[in-house]
C-alpha positions as CSV (number, residue, x, y, z in Angstrom):
1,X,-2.2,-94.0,-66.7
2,X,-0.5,-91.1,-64.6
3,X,-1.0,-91.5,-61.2
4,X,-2.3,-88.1,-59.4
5,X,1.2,-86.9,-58.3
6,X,2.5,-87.2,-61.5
7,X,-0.7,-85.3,-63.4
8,X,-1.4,-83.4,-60.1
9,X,-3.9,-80.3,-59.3
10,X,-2.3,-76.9,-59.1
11,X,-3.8,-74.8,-55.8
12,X,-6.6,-72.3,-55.8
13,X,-4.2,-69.7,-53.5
14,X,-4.5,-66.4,-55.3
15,X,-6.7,-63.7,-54.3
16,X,-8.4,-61.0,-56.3
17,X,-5.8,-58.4,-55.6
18,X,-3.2,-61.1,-56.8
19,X,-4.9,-60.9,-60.0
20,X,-5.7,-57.6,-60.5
21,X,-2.1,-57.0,-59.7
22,X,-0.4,-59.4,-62.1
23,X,-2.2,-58.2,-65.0
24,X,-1.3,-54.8,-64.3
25,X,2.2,-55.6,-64.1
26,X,1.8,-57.6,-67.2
27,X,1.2,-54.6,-69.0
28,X,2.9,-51.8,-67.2
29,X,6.4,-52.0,-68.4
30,X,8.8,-50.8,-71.2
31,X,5.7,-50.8,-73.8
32,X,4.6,-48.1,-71.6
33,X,8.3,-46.5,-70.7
34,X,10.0,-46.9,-73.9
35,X,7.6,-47.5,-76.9
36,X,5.3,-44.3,-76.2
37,X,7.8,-42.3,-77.0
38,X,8.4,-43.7,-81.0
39,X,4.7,-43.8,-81.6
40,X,4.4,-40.5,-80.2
41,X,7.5,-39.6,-83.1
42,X,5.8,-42.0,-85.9
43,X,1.9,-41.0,-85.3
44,X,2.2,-37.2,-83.6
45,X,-0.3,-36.3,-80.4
46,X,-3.2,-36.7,-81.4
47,X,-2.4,-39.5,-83.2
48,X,-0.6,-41.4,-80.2
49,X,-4.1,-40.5,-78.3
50,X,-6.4,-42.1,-81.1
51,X,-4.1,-45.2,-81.3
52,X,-4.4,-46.2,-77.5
53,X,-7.6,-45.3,-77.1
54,X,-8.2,-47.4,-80.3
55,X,-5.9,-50.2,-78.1
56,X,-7.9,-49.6,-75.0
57,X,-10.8,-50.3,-76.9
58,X,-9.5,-53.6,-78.6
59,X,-8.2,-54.8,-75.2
60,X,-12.0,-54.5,-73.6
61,X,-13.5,-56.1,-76.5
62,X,-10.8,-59.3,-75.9
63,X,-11.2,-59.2,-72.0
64,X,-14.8,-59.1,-72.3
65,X,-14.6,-62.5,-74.9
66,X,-11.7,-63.8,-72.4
67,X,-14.0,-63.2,-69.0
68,X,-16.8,-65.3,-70.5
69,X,-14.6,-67.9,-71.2
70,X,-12.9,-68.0,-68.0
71,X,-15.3,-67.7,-66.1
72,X,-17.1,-70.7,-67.8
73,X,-14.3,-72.7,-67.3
74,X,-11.7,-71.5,-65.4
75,X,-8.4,-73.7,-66.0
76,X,-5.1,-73.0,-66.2
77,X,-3.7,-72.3,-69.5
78,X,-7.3,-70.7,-70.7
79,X,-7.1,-69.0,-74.2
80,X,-5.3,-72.3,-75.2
81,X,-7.7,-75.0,-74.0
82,X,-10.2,-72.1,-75.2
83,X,-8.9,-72.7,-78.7
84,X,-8.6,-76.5,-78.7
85,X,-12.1,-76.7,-77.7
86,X,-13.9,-74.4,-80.2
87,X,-11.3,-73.5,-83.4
88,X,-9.5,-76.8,-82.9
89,X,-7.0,-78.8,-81.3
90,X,-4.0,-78.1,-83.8
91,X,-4.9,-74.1,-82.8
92,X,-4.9,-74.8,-79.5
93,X,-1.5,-76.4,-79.4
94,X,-0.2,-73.5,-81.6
95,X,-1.7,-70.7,-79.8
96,X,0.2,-72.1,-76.4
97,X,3.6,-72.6,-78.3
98,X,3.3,-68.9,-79.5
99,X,2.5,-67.5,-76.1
100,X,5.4,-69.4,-74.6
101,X,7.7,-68.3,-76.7
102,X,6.2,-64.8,-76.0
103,X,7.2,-65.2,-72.4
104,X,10.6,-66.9,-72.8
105,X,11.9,-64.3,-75.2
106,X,10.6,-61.9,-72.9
107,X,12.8,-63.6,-70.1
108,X,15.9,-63.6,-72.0
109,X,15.7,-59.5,-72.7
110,X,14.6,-58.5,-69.3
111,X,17.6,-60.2,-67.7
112,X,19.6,-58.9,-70.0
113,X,17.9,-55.3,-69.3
114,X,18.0,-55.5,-66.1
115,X,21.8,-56.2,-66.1
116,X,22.0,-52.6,-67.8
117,X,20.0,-50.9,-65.6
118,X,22.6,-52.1,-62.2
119,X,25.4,-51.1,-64.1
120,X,23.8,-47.9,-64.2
121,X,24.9,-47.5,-60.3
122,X,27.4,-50.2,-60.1
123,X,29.2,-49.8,-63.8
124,X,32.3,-52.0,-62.5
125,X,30.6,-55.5,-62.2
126,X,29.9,-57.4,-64.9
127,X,26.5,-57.7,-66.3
128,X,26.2,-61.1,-66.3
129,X,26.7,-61.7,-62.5
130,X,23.5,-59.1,-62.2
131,X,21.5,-61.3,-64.9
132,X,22.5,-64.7,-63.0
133,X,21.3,-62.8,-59.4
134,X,18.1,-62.2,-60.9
135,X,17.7,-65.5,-62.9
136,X,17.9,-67.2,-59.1
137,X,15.8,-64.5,-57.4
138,X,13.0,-64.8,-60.1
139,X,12.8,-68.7,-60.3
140,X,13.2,-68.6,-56.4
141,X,9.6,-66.3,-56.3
142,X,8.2,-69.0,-58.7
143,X,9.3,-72.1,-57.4
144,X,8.4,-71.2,-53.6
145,X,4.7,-71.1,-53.9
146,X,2.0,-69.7,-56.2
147,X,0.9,-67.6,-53.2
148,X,4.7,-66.8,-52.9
149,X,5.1,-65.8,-56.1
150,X,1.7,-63.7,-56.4
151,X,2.8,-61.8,-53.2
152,X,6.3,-60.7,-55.1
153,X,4.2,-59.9,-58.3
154,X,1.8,-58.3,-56.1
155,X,4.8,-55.6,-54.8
156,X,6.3,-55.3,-57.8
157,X,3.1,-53.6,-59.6
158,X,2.6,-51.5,-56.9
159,X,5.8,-49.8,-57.4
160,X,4.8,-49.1,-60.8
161,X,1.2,-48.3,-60.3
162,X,2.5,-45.6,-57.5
163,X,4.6,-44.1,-60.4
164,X,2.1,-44.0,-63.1
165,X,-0.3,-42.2,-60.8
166,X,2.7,-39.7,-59.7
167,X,3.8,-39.0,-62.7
168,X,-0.4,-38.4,-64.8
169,X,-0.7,-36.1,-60.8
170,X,2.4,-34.4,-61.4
171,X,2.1,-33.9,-65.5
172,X,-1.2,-32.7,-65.1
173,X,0.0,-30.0,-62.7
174,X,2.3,-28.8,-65.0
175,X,0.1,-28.4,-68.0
176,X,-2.6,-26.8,-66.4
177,X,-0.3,-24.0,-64.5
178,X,-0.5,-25.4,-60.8
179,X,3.2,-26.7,-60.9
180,X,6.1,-24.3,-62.2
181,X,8.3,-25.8,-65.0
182,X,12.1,-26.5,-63.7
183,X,13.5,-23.5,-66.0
184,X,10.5,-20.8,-65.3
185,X,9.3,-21.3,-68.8
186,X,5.2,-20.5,-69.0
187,X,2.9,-23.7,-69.0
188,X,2.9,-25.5,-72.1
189,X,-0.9,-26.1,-71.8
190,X,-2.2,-28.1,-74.6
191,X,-0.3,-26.7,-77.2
192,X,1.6,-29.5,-78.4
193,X,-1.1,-31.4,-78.7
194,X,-1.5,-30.1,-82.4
195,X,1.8,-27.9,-82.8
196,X,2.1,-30.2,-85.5
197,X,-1.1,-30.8,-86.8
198,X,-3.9,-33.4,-85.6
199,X,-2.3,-36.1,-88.1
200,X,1.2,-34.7,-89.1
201,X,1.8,-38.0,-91.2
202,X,-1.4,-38.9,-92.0
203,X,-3.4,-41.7,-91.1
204,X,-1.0,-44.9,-92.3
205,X,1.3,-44.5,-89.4
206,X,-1.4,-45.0,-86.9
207,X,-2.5,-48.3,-88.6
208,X,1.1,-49.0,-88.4
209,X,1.9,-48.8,-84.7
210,X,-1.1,-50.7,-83.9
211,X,0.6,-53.7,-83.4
212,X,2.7,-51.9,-80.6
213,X,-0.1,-50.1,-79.1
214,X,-1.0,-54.0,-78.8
215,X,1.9,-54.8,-77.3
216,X,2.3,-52.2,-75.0
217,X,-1.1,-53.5,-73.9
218,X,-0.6,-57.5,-73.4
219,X,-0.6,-58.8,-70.3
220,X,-4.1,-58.5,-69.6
221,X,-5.0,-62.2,-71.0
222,X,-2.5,-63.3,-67.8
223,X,-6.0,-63.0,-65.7
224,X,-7.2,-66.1,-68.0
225,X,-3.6,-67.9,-67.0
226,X,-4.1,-67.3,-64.1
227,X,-7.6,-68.2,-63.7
228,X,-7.2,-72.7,-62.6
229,X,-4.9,-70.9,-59.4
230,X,-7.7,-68.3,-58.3
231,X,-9.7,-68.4,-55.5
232,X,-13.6,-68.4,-56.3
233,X,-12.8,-67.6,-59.9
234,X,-16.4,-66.8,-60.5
235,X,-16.1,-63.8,-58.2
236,X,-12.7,-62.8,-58.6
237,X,-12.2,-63.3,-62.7
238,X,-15.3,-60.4,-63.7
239,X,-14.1,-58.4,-60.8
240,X,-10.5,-58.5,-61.7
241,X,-11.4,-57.9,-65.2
242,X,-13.7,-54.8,-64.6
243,X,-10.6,-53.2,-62.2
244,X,-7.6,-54.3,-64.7
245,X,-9.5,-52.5,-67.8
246,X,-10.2,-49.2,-65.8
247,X,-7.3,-48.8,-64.4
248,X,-5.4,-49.9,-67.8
249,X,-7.5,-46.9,-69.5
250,X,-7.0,-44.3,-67.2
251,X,-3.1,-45.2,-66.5
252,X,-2.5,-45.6,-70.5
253,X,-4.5,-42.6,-71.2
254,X,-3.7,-40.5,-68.6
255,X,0.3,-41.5,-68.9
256,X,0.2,-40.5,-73.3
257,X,-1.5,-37.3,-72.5
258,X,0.5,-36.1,-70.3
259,X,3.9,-37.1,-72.5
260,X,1.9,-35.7,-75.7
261,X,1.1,-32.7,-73.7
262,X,4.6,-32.2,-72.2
263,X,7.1,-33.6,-74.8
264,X,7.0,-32.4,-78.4
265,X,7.1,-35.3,-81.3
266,X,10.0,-34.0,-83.1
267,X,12.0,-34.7,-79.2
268,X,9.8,-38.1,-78.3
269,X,12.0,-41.1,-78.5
270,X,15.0,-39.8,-79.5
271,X,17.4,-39.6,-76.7
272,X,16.1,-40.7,-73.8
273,X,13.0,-41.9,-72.1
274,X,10.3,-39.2,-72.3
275,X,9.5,-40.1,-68.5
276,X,12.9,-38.9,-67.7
277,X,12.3,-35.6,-70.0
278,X,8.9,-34.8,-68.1
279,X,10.5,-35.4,-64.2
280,X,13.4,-33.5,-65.7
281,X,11.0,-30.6,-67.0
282,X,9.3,-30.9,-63.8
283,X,12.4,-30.5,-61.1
284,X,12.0,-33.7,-59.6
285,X,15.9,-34.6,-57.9
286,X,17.7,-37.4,-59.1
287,X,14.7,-38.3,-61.8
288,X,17.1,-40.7,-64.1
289,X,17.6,-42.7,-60.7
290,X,14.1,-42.9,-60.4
291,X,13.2,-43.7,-63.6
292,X,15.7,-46.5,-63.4
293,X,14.3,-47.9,-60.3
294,X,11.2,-47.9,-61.8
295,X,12.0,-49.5,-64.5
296,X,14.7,-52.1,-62.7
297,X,11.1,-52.8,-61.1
298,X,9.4,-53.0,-64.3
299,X,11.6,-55.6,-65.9
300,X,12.0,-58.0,-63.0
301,X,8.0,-57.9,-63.0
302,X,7.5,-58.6,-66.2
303,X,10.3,-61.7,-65.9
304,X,8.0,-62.7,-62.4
305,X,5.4,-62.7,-64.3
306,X,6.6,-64.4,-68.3
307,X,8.0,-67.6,-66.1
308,X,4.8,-68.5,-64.0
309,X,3.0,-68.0,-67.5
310,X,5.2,-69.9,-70.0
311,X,5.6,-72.2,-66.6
312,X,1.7,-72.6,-66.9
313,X,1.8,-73.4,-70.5
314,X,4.2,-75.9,-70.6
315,X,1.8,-77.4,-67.5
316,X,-0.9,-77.1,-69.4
317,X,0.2,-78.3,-72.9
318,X,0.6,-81.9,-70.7
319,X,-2.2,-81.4,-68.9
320,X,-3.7,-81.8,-72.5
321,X,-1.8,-84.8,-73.5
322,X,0.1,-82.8,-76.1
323,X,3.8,-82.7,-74.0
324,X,4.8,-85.9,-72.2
325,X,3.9,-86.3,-68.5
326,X,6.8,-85.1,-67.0
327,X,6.0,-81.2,-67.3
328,X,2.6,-82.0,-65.1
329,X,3.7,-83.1,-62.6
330,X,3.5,-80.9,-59.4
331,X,5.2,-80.3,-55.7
332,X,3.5,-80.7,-52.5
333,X,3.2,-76.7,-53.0
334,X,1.1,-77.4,-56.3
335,X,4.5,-75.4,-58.3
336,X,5.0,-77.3,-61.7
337,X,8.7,-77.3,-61.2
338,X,10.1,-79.4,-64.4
339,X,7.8,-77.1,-66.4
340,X,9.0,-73.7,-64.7
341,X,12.6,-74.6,-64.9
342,X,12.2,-75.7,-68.9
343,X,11.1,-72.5,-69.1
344,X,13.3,-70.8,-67.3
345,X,16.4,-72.1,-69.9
346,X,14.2,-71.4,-73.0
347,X,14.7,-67.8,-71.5
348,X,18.7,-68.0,-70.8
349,X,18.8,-69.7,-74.3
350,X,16.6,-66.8,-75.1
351,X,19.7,-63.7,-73.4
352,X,22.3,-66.3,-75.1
353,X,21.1,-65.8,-78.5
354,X,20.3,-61.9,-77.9
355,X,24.6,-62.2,-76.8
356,X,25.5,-64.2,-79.8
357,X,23.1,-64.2,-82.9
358,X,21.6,-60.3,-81.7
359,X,20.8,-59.9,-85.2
360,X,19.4,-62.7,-86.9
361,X,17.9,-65.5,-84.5
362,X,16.9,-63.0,-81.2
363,X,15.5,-60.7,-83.8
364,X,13.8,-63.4,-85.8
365,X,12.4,-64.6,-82.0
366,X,11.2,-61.0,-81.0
367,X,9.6,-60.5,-84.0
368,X,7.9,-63.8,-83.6
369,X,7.0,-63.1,-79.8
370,X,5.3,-59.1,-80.9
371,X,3.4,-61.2,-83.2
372,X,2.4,-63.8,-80.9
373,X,0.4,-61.4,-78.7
374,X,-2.2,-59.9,-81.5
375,X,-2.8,-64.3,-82.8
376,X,-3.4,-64.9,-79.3
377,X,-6.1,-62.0,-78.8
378,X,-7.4,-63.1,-82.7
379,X,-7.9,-66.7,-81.1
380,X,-9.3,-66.1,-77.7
381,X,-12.6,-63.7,-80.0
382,X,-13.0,-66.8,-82.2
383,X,-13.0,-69.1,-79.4
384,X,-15.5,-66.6,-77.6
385,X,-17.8,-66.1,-80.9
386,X,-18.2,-70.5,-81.7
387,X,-18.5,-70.7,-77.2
388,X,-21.5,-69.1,-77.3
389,X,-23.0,-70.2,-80.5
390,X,-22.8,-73.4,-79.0
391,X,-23.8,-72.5,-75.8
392,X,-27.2,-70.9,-77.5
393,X,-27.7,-74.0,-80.1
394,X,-27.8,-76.3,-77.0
395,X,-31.1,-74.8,-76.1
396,X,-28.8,-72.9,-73.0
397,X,-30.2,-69.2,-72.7
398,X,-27.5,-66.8,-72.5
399,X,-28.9,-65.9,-68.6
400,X,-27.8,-68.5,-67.1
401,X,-23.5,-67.9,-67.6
402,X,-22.1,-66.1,-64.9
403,X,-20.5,-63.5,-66.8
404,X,-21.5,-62.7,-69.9
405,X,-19.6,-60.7,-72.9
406,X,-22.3,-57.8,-73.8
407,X,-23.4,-57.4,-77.4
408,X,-22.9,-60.8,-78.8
409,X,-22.1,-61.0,-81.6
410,X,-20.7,-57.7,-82.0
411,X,-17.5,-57.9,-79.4
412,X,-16.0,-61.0,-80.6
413,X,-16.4,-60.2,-84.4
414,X,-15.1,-56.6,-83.8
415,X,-12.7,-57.7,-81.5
416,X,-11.4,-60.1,-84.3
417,X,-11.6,-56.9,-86.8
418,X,-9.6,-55.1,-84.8
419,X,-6.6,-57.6,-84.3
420,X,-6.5,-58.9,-87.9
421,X,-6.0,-54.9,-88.8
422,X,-3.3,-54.6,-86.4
423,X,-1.9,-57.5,-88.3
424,X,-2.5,-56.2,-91.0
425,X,-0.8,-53.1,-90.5
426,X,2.5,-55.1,-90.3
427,X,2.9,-55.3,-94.0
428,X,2.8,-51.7,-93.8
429,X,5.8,-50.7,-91.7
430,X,9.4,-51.8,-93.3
431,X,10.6,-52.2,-89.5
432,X,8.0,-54.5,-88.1
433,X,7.4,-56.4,-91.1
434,X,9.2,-58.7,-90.0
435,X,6.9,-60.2,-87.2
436,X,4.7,-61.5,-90.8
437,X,7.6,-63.0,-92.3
438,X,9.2,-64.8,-89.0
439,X,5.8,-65.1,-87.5
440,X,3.4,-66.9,-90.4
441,X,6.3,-69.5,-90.7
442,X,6.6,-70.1,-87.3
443,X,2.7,-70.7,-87.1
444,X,2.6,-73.4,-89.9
445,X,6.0,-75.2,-88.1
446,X,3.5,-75.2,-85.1
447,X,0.5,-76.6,-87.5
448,X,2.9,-79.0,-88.7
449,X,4.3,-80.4,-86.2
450,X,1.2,-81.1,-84.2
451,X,0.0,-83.1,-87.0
452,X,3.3,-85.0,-87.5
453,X,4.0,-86.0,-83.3
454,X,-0.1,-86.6,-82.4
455,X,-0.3,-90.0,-81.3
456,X,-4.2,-91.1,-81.6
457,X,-6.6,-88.9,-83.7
458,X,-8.9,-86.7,-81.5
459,X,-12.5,-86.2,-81.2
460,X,-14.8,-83.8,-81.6
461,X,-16.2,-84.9,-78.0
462,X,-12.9,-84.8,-76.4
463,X,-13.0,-80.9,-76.8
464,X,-16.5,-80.2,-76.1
465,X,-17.7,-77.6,-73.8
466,X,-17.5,-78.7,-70.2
């Protein structure tokens, strides 16, 4: 038996701005700064519109599932317990392994990233002292406190949120004639928009970059992560959801209008950021400075955020007697530090392979990670859509959960729809394909090697609703 320091209760110290901050900065990053730029290239205006409204619409269909869940039982490592509970355990165990290795890849690139973007003003020092400053300053936010680290996260986002709101107030200005373009050219009004046609490349591409459009948009699910740490979970998780989704739609819509708008598709993507090509357009001084403060910002969010969530995993994994112990076991500050600092050199093994093997094994792992995101939204609908079966064969009415997903069993099963299409779409694109053939082996090593290291069979009662 594990005594209670060993196995011991992480603290309920976040607050519902904590949360509605760290799943906006989950998602507000280099999806957003970089990726808009080649789907805007791939899929034209319009198309770029229709694909993240399409996102948008896929990411309230999984929050909504998620909520209900959370809400229900709010524990730390969520969509995973989630999964063990009503798909089964050996999905459970995979679905966490795929989402941590989501995280720690994402570590290793945004050290690596954020390396670059200080050599930017300091192009003398070495990269790798700026990655090793950052390594320190990011474990130090995570090992402090959860309150600590939820603070830092909390600052972060703002940054970013502040930008995104800027920049849609500034854009919008331009296109609609109330701000002068930097060269005295007339407003381009909505004209590119459909220079090009509504669909220049027809509809393929847009079933293609769906899996990006995904990407661009995960982070959300860190709400659910987040959930065993939250204070009054059963206010703050429906009320955190309902302000991450809005704001997510209007900052994601808003931010591809204005670049569609502003930045042709035949310039999107490639030479430089099309941020930097709208402040440019606009006059703004110093805008690549900016832009790389913002997305300096950006990264080490993202990092703050991918360690306390493959941190939480690991935790969690043990918490479910599929890890040993050890990775349990919390501080006086409830901070699961053997599990954080495994993490934390999954992601420096993560930059060392992007440094040595850039081209097979940290492609292989990115492709794996973009992958990881659309199987974890696929799980967290099927463990929403058998919950409430359950729930309603039980003789429970539906009135009496706290939250509740609307339109059962529409969102879950259309929800699913949407993210096995995005799959789907995969096979589709010669660049991406990839994720299928890195990512379907990588789920059956998982399968595999729960079945091969599980000590004592499980059963159907140890995962039953709580």
């Amino acid at each position: 038996m594990q005594t209670q320091q060993e196995n011991g209760e992480l603290k309920r110290s976040m607050k519902t701005r904590h949360l509605i901050m760290l799943s906006l900065g989950g998602v507000i990053g280099t999806g957003l700064f970089f990726n808009t730029g080649y789907i805007i290239s791939t899929t034209g205006a319009a198309g770029t519109l229709l694909a993240y409204l399409i996102g948008a619409l896929v990411v309230w269909l999984v929050m909504q599932c998620l909520g209900e869940l959370s809400v229900a039982m709010p524990v730390t490592g969520a969509f995973h317990v989630y999964a063990a509970r009503y798909i089964g355990p050996a999905t459970g165990y995979t679905v966490a392994w795929l989402y941590w290795l989501t995280w720690t890849v994402a570590l290793g690139s945004s050290f690596t990233a954020a390396g670059f973007c200080m050599q930017y003003w300091f192009p003398h020092v070495p990269i790798w002292l700026w990655s090793a400053l950052f390594c320190a300053l990011i474990f130090c936010l995570n090992a402090i406190s959860t309150r600590f680290f939820a603070e830092g996260e909390f600052w972060f986002s703002l940054v970013k949120v502040a930008t995104i709101l800027v920049f849609i107030i500034l854009g919008c200005g331009v296109i609609f004639g109330f701000i002068g373009m930097k060269d005295g050219s007339p407003s381009p009004g909505l004209a590119n928009l459909t220079s090009e046609g509504w669909f220049p490349h027809g509809g393929l591409p847009i079933l293609m970059t769906m899996v990006a459009v995904n990407f661009a948009f995960s982070g959300t699910e860190l709400i659910g992560i987040a959930a065993g740490e939250t204070e009054n979970p059963h206010q703050a998780i429906p009320v955190a959801i309902r302000a991450t989704i809005a704001r997510l739609i209007l900052f994601f819509i808003g931010t591809v209008f204005v670049l569609a708008a502003l930045v042709p598709a035949n310039v999107a993507g490639v030479e430089k950021s099309p941020f930097v090509l709208v402040f440019e357009k606009i006059g703004i001084p110093y805008a690549a400075d900016i832009f790389n403060f913002v997305i300096l910002t950006a990264i080490l969010s993202a990092a703050n955020s991918g360690l306390y969530a493959s941190g939480r995993m690991l935790w969690s994994l043990a918490n479910e007697k599929t890890l040993p112990g050890c990775f349990a076991r919390v501080n006086k500050n409830g901070v699961p530090l053997i599990a954080l600092s495994v993490s934390m050199l999954g992601g420096l093994l993560a930059l060392l392979s992007s440094v040595i093997a850039p081209d097979t094994v940290f492609v292989a792992l990115s492709a794996i990670s973009g992958f990881a995101v659309v199987a974890v939204w696929l799980s967290i609908c099927a463990a929403h859509f058998v919950f409430r079966r359950r729930h309603l064969q039980s003789g429970n009415p539906s009135a009496t959960l706290k939250y509740q997903a609307p339109w059962y069993p529409l969102v879950p099963v259309l929800g699913f729809v949407l993210c096995l299409l995005a799959c789907i779409g995969l096979a589709f694109d010669p660049e991406q394909r990839i994720a299928l053939y890195c990512g379907l082996p990588f789920v059956a090593f998982c399968y595999g090697a729960y079945f091969l290291t599980r000590k004592t069979p499980l059963k159907e009662a140890d995962y039953a609703a709580d």
